[in-house]
LUMKOL-202643 format. One record per residue (C-alpha): residue number from 1; x, y, z. Coordinates in Angstrom, 1 decimal, m for minus. Example, Ala and Ser with C-alpha at 12.3 -4.5 7.8 and 13.67 -1.06 7.14 Angstrom:
BEGIN
[node 1 [12.3 m4.5 7.8]] [node 2 [13.7 m1.1 7.1]] 
This chain:
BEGIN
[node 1 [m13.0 m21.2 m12.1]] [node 2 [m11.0 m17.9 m12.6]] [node 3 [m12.2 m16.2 m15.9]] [node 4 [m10.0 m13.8 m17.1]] [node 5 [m11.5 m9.9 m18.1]] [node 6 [m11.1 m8.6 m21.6]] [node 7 [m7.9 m6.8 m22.0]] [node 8 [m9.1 m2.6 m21.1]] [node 9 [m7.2 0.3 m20.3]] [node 10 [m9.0 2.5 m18.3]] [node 11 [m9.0 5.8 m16.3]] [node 12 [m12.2 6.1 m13.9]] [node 13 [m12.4 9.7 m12.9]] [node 14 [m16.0 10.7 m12.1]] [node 15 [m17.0 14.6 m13.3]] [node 16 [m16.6 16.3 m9.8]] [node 17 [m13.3 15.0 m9.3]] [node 18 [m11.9 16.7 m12.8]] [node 19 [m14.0 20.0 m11.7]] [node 20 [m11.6 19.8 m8.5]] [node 21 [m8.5 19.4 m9.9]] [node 22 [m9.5 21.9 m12.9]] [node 23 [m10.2 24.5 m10.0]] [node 24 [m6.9 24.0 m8.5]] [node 25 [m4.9 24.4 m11.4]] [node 26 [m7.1 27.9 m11.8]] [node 27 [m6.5 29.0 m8.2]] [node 28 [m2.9 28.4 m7.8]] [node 29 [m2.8 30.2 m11.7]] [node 30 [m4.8 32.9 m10.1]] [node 31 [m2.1 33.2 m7.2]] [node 32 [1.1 33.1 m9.2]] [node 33 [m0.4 36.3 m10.9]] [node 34 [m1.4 38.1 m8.2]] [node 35 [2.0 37.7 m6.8]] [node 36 [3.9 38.6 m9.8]] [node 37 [2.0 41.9 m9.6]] [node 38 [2.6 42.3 m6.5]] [node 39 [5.6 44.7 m5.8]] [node 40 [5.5 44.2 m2.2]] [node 41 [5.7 40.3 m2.9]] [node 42 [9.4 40.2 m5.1]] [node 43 [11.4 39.7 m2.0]] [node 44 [9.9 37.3 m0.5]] [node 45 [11.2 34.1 0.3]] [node 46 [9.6 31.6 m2.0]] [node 47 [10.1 28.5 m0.2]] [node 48 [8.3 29.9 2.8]] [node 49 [4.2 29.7 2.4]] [node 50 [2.2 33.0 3.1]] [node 51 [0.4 31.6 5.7]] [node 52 [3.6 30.7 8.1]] [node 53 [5.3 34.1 7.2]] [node 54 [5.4 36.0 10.7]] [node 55 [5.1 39.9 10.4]] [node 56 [8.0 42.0 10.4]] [node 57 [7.0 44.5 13.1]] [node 58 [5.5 42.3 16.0]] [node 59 [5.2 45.1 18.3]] [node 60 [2.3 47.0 15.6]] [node 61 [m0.1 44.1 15.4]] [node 62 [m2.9 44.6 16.4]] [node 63 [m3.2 48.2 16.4]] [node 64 [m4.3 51.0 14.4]] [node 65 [m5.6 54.9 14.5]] [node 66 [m9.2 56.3 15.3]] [node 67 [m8.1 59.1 13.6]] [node 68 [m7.6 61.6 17.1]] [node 69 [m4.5 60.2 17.3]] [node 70 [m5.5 57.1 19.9]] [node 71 [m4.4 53.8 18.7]] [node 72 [m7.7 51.2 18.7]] [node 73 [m7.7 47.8 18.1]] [node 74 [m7.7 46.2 14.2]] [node 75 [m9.0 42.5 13.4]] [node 76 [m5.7 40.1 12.6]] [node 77 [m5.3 39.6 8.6]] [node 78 [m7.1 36.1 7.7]] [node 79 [m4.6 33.6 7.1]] [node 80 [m4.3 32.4 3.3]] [node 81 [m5.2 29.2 3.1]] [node 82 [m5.6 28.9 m0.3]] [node 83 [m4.2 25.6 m2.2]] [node 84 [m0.8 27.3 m3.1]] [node 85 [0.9 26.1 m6.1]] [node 86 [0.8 22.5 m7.5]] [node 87 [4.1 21.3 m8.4]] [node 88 [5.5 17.7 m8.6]] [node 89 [6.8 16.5 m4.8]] [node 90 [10.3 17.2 m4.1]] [node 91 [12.6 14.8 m3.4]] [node 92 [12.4 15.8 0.4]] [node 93 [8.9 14.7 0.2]] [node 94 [9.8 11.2 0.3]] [node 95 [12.2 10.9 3.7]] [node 96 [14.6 9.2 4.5]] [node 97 [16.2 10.0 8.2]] [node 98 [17.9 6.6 8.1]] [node 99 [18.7 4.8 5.0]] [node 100 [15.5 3.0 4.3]] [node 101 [17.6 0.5 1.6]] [node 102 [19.7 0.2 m1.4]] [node 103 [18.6 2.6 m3.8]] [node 104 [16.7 1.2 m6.7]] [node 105 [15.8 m1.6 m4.6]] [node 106 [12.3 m3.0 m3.0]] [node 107 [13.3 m2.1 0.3]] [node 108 [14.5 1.9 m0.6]] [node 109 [10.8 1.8 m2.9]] [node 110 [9.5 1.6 1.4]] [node 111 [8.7 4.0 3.6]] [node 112 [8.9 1.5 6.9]] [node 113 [6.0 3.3 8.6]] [node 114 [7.4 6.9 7.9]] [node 115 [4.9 9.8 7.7]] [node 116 [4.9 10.6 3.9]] [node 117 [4.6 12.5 1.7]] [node 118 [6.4 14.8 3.9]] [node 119 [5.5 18.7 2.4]] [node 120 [5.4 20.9 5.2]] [node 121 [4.4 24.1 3.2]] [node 122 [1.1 24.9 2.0]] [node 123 [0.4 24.0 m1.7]] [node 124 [m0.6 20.9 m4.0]] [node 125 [1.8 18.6 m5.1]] [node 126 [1.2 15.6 m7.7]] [node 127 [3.6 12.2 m7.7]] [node 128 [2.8 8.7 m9.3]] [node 129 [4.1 5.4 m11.1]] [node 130 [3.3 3.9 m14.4]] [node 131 [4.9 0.1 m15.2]] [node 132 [4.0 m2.3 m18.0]] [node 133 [4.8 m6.2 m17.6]] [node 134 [5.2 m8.4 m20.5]] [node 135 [4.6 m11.8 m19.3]] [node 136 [5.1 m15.9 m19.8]] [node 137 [3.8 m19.1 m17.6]] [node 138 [3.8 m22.2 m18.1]] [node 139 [1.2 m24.7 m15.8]] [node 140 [1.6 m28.1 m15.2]] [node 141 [m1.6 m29.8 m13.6]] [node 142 [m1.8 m32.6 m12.0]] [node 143 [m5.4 m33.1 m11.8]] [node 144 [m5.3 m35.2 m15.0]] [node 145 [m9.2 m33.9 m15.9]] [node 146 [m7.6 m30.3 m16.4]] [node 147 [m5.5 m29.4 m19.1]] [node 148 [m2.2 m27.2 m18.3]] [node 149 [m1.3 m24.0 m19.6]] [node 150 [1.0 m21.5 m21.9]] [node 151 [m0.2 m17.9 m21.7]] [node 152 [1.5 m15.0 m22.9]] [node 153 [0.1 m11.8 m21.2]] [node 154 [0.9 m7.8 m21.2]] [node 155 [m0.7 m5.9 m18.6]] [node 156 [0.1 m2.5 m16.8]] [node 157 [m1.2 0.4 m14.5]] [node 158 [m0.7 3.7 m14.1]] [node 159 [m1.7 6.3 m11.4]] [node 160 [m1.7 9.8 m10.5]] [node 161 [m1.4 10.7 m7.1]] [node 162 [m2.4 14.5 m5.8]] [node 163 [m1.6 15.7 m2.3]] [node 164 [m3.0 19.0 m1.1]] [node 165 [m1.5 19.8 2.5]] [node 166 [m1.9 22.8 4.8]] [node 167 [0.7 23.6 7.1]] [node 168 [1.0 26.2 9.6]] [node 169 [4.1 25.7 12.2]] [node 170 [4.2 22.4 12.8]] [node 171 [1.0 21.7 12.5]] [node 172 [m1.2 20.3 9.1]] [node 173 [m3.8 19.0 6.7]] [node 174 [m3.5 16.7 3.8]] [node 175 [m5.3 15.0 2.1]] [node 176 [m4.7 12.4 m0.6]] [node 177 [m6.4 10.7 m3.7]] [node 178 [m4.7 8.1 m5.8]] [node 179 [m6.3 7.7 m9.4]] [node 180 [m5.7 4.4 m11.0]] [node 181 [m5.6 3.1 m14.7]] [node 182 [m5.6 m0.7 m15.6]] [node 183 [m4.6 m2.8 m18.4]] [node 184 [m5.8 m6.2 m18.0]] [node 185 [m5.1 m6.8 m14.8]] [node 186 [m6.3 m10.3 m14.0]] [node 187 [m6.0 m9.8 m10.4]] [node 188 [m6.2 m6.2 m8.6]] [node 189 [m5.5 m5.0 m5.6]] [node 190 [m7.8 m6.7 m2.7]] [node 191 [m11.3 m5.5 m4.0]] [node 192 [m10.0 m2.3 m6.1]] [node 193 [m11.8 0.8 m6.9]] [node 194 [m11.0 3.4 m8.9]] [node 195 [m8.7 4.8 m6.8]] [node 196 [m6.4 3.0 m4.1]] [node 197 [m5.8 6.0 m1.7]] [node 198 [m8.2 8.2 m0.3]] [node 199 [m7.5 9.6 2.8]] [node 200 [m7.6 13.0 5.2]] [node 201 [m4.9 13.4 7.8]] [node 202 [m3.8 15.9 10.1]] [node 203 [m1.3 16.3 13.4]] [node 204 [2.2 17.6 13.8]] [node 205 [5.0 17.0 11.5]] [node 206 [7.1 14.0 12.4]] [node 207 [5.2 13.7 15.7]] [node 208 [1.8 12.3 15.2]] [node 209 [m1.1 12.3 13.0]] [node 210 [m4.4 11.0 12.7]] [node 211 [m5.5 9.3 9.2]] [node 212 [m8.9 8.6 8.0]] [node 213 [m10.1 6.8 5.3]] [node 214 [m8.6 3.6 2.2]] [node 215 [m4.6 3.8 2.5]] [node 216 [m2.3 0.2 2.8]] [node 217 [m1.6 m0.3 7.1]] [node 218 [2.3 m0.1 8.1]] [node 219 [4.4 m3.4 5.9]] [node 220 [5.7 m5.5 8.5]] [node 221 [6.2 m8.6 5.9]] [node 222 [8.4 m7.7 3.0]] [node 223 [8.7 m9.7 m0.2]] [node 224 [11.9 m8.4 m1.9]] [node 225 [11.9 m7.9 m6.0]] [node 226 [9.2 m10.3 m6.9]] [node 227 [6.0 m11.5 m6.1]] [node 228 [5.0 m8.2 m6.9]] [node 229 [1.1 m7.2 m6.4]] [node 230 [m1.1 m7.3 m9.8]] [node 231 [1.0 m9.9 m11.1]] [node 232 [0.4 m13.6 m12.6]] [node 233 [3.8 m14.7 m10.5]] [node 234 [2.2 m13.5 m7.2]] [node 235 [m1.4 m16.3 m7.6]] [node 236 [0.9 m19.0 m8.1]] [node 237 [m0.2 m22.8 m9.7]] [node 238 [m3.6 m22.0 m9.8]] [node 239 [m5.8 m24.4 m11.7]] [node 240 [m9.8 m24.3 m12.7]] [node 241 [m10.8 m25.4 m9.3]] [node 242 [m8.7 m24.0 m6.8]] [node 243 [m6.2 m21.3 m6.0]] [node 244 [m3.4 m21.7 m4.1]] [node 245 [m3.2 m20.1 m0.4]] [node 246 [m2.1 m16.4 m0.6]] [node 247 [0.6 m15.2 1.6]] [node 248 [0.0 m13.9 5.1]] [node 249 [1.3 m11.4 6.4]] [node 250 [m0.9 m9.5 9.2]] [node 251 [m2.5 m8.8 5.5]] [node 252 [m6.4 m9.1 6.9]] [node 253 [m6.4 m5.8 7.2]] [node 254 [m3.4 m4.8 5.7]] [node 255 [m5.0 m3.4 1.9]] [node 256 [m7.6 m1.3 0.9]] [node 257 [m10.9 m3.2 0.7]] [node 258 [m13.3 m1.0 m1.3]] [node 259 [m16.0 m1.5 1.2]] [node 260 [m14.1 m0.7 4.2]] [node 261 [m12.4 2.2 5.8]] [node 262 [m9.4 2.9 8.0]] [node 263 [m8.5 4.9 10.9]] [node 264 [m5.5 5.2 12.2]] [node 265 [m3.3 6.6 14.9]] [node 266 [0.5 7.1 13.8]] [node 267 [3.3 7.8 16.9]] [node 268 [6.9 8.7 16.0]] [node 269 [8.2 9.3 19.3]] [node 270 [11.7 9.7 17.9]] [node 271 [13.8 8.7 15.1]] [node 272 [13.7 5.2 15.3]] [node 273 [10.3 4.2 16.6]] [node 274 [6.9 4.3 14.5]] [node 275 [3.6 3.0 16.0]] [node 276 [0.5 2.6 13.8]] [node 277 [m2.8 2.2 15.7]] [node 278 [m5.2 1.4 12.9]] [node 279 [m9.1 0.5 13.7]] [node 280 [m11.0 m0.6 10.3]] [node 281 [m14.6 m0.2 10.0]] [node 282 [m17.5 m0.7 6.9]] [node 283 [m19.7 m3.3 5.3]] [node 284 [m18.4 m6.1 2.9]] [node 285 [m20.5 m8.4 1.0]] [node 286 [m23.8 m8.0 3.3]] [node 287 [m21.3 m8.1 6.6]] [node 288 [m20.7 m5.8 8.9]] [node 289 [m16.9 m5.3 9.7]] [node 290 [m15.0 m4.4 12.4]] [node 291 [m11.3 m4.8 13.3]] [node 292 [m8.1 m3.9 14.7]] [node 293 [m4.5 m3.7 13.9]] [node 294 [m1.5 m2.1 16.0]] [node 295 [1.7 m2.1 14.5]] [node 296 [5.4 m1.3 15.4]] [node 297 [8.7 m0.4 13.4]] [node 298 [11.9 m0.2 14.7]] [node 299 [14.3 1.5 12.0]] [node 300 [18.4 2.1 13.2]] [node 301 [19.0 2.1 8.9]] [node 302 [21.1 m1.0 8.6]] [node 303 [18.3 m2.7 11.1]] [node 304 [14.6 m2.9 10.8]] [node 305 [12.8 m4.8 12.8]] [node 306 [8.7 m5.0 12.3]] [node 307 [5.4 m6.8 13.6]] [node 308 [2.1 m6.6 13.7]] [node 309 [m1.1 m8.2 15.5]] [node 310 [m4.5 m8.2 14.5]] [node 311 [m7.8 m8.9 15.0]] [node 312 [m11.4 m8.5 12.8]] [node 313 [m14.7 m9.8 13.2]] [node 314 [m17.8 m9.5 10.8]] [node 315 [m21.5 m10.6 10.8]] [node 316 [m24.7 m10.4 8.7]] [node 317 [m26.5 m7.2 8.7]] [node 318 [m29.7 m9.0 8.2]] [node 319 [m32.4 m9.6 10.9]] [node 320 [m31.9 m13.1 12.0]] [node 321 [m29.2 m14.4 10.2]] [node 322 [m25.9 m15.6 12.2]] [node 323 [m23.2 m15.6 9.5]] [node 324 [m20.1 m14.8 10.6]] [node 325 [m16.2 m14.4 10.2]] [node 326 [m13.7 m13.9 12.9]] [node 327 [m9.8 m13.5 11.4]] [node 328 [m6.7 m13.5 13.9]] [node 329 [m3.1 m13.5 13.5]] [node 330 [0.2 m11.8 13.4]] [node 331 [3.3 m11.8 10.9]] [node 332 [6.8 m9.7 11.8]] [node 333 [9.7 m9.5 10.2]] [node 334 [13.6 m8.4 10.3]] [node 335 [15.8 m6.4 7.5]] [node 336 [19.6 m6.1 7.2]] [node 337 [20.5 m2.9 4.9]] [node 338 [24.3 m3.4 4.5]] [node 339 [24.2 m0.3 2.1]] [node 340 [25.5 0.1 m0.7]] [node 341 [26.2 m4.2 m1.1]] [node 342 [23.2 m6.1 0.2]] [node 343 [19.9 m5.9 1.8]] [node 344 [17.8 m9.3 3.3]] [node 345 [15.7 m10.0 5.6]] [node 346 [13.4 m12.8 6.4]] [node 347 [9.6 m12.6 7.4]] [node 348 [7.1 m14.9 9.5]] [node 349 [3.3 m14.4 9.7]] [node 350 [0.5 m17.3 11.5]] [node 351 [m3.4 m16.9 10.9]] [node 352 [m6.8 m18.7 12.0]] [node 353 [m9.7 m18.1 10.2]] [node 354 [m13.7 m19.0 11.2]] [node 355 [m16.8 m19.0 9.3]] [node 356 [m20.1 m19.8 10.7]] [node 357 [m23.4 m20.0 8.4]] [node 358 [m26.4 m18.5 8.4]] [node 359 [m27.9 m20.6 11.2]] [node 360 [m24.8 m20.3 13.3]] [node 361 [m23.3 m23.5 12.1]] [node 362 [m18.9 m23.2 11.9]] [node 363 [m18.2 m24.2 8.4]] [node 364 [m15.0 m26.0 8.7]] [node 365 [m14.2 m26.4 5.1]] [node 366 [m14.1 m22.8 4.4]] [node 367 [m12.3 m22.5 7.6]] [node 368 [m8.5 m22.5 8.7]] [node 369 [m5.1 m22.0 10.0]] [node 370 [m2.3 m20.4 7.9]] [node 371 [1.8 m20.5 8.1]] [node 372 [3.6 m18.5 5.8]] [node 373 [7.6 m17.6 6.0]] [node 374 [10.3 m16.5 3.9]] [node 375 [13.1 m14.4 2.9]] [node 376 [14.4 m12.1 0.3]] [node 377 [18.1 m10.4 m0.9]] [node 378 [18.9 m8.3 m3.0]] [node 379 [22.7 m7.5 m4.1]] [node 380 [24.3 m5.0 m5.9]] [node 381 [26.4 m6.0 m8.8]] [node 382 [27.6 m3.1 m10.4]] [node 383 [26.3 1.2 m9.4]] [node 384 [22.5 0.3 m11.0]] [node 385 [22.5 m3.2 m11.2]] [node 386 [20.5 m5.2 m8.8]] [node 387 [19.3 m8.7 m8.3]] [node 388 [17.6 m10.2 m6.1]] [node 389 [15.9 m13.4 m5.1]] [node 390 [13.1 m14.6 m2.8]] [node 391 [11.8 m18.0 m1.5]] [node 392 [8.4 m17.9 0.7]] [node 393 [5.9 m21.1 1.7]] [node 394 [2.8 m20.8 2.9]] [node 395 [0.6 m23.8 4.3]] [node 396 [m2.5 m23.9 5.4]] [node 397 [m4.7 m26.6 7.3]] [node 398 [m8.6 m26.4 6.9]] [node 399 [m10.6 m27.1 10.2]] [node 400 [m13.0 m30.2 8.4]] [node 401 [m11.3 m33.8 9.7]] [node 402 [m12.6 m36.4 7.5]] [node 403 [m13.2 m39.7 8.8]] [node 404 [m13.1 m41.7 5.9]] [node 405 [m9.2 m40.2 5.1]] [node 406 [m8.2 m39.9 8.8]] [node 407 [m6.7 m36.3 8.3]] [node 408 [m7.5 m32.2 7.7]] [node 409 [m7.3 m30.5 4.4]] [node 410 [m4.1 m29.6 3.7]] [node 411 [m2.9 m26.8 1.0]] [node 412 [0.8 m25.7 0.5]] [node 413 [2.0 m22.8 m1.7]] [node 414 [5.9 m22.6 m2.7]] [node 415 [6.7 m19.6 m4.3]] [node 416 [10.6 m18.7 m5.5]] [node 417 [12.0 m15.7 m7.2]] [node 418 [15.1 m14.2 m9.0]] [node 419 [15.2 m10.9 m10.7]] [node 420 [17.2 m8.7 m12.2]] [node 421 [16.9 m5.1 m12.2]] [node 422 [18.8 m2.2 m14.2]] [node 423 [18.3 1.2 m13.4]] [node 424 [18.4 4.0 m16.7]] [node 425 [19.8 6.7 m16.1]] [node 426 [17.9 7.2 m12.4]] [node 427 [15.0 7.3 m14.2]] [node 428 [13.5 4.0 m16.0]] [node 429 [13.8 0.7 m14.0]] [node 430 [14.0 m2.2 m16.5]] [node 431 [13.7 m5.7 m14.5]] [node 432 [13.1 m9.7 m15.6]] [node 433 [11.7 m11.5 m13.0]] [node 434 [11.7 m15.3 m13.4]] [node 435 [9.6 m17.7 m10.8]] [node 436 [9.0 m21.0 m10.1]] [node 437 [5.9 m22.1 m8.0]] [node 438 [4.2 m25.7 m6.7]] [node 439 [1.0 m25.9 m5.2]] [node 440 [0.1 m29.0 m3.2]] [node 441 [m4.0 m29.7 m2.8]] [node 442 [m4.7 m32.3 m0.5]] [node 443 [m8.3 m31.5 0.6]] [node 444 [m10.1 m33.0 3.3]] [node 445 [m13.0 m35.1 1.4]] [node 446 [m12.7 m38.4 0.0]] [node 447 [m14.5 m37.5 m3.2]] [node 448 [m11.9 m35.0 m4.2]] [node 449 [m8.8 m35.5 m6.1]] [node 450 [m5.1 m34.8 m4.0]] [node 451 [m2.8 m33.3 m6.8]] [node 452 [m0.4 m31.2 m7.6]] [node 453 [0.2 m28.0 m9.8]] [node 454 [3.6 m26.1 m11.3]] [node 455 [4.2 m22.9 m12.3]] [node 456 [7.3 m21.1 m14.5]] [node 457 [7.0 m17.7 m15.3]] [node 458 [9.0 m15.2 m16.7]] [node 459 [8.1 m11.4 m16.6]] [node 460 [9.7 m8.4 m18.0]] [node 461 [9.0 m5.0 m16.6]] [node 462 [9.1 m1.1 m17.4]] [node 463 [8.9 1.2 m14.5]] [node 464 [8.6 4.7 m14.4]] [node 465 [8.4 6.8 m11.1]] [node 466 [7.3 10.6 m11.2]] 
């Protein structure tokens, strides 16, 4: 049974973390003043960090006097790598070498594997989101013992997100912490902290660079304006019992388990190619966890094409007991941006799933195969204006045959979409999302009841970007 949380609003940011950011805001205070003293520093180009300035007489480095008139050698100035000023990220910091979709819209709110945030000066810069959903569903159960029902629900969440980045040349560091606030949220993220990035990377601008640490893997399976994460649409027509199948797509190791961390290899060996080579390590839930996921992007602007494979494996980190998972599967996906009209794109992903007990025995029940495909668009109507609307299935076949019924367990998961999304003044995105969702439980045992549930929702949401 799912029980839902009191309603909270909550920021969870523990005492060191306000120290740092309190001691970056002093430093980059202490900086500015410094410079605005500084008669020597009034000419210089602001845009251009200290510590990538070359020196203006190249030929002088290095030496100096002895004081009998012979030049000696003089240690090179340290480079300043202080954090540099803290200002909100650019525009620039969110690229876009191709068009990545209709602006406004789900796909332009994707990066499609591109290294971001893109700041190649020294400094500290701060972005985020905050949205609030006012919510209706309606549940129709056709288990007969379970009554349906009519919720009204307002939920929201905000975060903060601070990037401090190094650069010299071409070359950098950045770092990257996301702090979250919730208002009752039902369902989170996969297994979510207090913060959903956290994360150190460094190698070349638009080159390569190596990421340690919780961050979402490259998107290769795309949902369009709905379904979004956090949201009473995206469970479907749950009921006390069961929840329907989630969507697949290469999503194993896709979010940011709290338990588990990421490293990853990024290649951009050109415009149109990114490569993510992403290994994911950690215990979860007593089980020691190790996977794999490459990933590839093709991006030409008006076509994207993406996929993903992946493999993880887990067992018990106690002495003697042989539980285990193994998870396989890959999803892909291919978007049209027809810019400034219409963007769609449609999306496939296939998983199997294994769980052995504690004495090494496969329990086929809570194992399985998965199918999900779909397809978004989204159309312009007016400069703005968008709608767009969605369709996905997922279906998914336990491993338990039952002799008695003569078949597998069979779960299906229909999930449809349209929304409707008005932009204010570039600044606050008002959109209405209604859905409709059927869920189909046929299990496997004879003493269990096949039935079916419905869903109609109807959300309204209020989205600001900073």
């Amino acid at each position: 049974m799912r029980l839902r949380p009191k309603s909270r609003f909550t920021l969870s940011i523990c005492p060191s973390t306000a120290a740092i950011i309190a001691a970056l805001a002093i430093t980059a205070g202490a900086r500015h003043a410094r410079a605005s003293n500084d008669p020597d520093a009034a000419g210089e180009d602001k845009k251009t960090p200290p510590s990538a300035k070359a020196e203006s007489s190249p030929e002088g480095q290095g030496q100096g006097d002895d004081g009998e008139g012979r030049s000696k050698p003089v240690a090179p100035a340290a480079p300043d790598v202080s954090p540099g000023p803290i200002e909100r990220l650019p525009s620039s910091a969110y690229p876009e070498p191709v068009t990545r979709g209709l602006y406004g819209g789900s796909m332009w709110m994707t990066f499609h594997g591109l290294q971001w945030p893109y700041f190649p000066r020294t400094g500290v810069g701060f972005s985020g989101y905050a949205w609030l959903d006012s919510d209706y569903e309606k549940i129709t159960r056709g288990d007969p013992s379970q009554p349906g029902v009519k919720e009204f629900l307002q939920q929201g969440r905000a975060l903060l997100r601070i990037t401090p980045t190094y650069t010299s040349g071409d070359w950098f560091v950045q770092a990257q912490a996301e702090l979250v606030a919730n208002k009752d949220q039902t369902i989170g993220q996969p297994n979510q902290g207090d913060v959903d990035d956290l994360w150190v990377r460094t190698g070349q601008w638009k080159s390569w660079d190596l990421t340690v640490g919780r961050y979402e893997a490259f998107e290769v399976y795309h949902l369009g304006m709905g379904l979004d994460l956090n949201t009473e649409e995206r469970i479907g027509a749950y009921d006390q019992n069961s929840q329907p199948p989630g969507l697949y797509g290469a999503s194993f190791l896709y979010y940011r388990p709290a338990a588990l961390g990421n490293v990853a290899l990024h290649l951009y060996p050109g415009q149109m190619w990114r490569i993510e080579l992403l290994g994911q390590m950690g215990n979860d839930g007593g089980l020691n966890q190790l996977g794999g996921r490459p990933a590839l992007v093709f991006d030409i602007g008006w076509l994207k094409i993406k996929g993903a494979a992946e493999y993880g494996h887990g067992s018990s980190s106690a002495t003697g007991n042989k539980t285990e998972i193994k998870e396989e599967g890959g999803a892909g996906g291919v978007q049209l941006v027809l810019e400034p009209y219409v963007e769609f794109g449609g999306n496939f992903g296939y998983a199997k799933f294994e769980r052995y007990d504690s004495v090494g025995t496969k329990n086929e029940a809570g194992s399985y195969t998965k199918l999900s495909f779909g397809g978004f668009m989204n159309v312009r109507i007016v400069p703005d204006v968008l709608l767009g609307l969605g369709l996905n299935d997922v279906r998914q076949t336990d491993l338990h045959y039952d002799s008695t019924s003569g078949k597998y367990g069979e779960f299906n998961n229909l999930q449809t979409f349209a929304a409707l999304q008005v932009l204010v003044r570039k600044q606050l995105f008002v959109k209405l999302v209604g859905a409709y969702g059927k869920a189909d439980f046929e299990p496997s045992y004879s003493n269990m009841v096949a039935h079916s549930n419905e869903v109609y929702s109807g959300r309204l949401r209020l989205m600001y970007l900073f």
